[in-house]
C-alpha positions as a printed Julia matrix, in Angstrom:
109×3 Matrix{Float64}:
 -44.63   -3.33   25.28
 -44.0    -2.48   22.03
 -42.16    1.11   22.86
 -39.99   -0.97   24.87
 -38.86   -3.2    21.34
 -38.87   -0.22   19.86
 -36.2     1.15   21.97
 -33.91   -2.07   21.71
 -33.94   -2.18   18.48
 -33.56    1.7    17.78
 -30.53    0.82   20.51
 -29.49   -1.96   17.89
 -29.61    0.1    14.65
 -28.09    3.08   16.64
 -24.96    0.18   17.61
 -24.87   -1.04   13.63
 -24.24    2.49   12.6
 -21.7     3.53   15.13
 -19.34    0.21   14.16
 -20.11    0.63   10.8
 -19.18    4.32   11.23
 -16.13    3.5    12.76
 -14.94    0.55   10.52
 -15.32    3.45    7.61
 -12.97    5.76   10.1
 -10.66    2.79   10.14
 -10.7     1.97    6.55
 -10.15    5.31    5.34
  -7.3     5.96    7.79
  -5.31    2.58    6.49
  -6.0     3.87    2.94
  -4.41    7.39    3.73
  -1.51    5.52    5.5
  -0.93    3.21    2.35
  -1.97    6.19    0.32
   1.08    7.63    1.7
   3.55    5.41    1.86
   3.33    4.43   -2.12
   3.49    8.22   -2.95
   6.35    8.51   -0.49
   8.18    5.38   -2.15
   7.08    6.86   -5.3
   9.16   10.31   -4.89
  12.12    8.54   -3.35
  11.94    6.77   -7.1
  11.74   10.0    -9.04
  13.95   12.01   -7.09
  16.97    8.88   -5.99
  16.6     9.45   -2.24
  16.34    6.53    0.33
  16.41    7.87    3.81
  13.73   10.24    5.03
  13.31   12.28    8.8
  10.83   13.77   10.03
  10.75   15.1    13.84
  11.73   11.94   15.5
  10.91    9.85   12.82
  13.52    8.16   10.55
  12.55    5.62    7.35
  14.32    3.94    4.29
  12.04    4.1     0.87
  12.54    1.88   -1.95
  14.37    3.46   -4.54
  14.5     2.29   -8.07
  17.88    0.64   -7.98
  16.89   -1.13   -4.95
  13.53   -2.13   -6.57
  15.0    -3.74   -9.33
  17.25   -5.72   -6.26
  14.32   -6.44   -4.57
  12.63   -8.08   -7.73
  15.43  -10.15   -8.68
  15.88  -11.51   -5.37
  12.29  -12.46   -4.96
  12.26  -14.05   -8.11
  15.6   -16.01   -7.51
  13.98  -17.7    -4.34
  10.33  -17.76   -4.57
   9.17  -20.73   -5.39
   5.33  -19.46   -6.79
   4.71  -20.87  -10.31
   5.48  -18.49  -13.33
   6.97  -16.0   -11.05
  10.54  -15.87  -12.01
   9.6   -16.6   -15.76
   8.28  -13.37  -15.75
  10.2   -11.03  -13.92
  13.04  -12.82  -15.4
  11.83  -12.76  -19.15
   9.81   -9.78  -18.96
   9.93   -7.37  -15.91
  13.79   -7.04  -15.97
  15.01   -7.31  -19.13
  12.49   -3.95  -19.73
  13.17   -2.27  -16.65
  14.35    0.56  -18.01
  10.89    1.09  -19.07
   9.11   -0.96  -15.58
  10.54    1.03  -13.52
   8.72    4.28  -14.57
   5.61    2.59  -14.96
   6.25    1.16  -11.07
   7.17    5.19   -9.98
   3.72    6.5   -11.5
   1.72    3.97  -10.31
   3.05    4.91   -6.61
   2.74    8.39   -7.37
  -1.43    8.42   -8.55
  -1.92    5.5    -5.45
């Protein structure tokens, strides 16, 4: 009798390990991805390319131009307290120095 609980709940630790294996698998796999695609928006920022191909795959990055776009449009229609007093009084008026900090932070993601 007590093999046999033995053996469901070796079964049940030997289930708990597997899932928890594979949620790490999963976890680390959508960190690589967004890993990648922040160093990949990153270059396009340093380098002031958009478009990218690769095999059959075709993608627009952000660029910096299109970041600072991007930021003033969000903050002309978002409606989240303290969001356009910021990027409106601090983000953009320095974004000659922002948008450096925004490129290295992309590139060590």
């Amino acid at each position: 009798m007590s093999s046999d609980r033995s053996d469901v709940e070796a079964g049940a630790a030997r289930g708990r390990g597997s899932s928890a294996a594979a949620l790490g698998r999963g976890l680390a796999a959508l960190r690589i991805f967004v890993g990648l695609i922040a160093f990949s928006n990153g270059l396009a920022k340093l380098f002031s390319f958009r478009e990218i191909e690769i095999g059959p795959y075709f993608g627009t990055l952000v660029d910096r131009p299109e970041a600072r776009g991007i930021l003033e449009g969000e903050a002309a229609r978002n409606e989240l307290p303290l969001l356009p007093s910021i990027v409106n009084d601090v983000v953009l008026p320095s974004y000659d120095v922002m948008q450096w900090l925004v490129t290295f932070t992309e590139l060590g993601t």
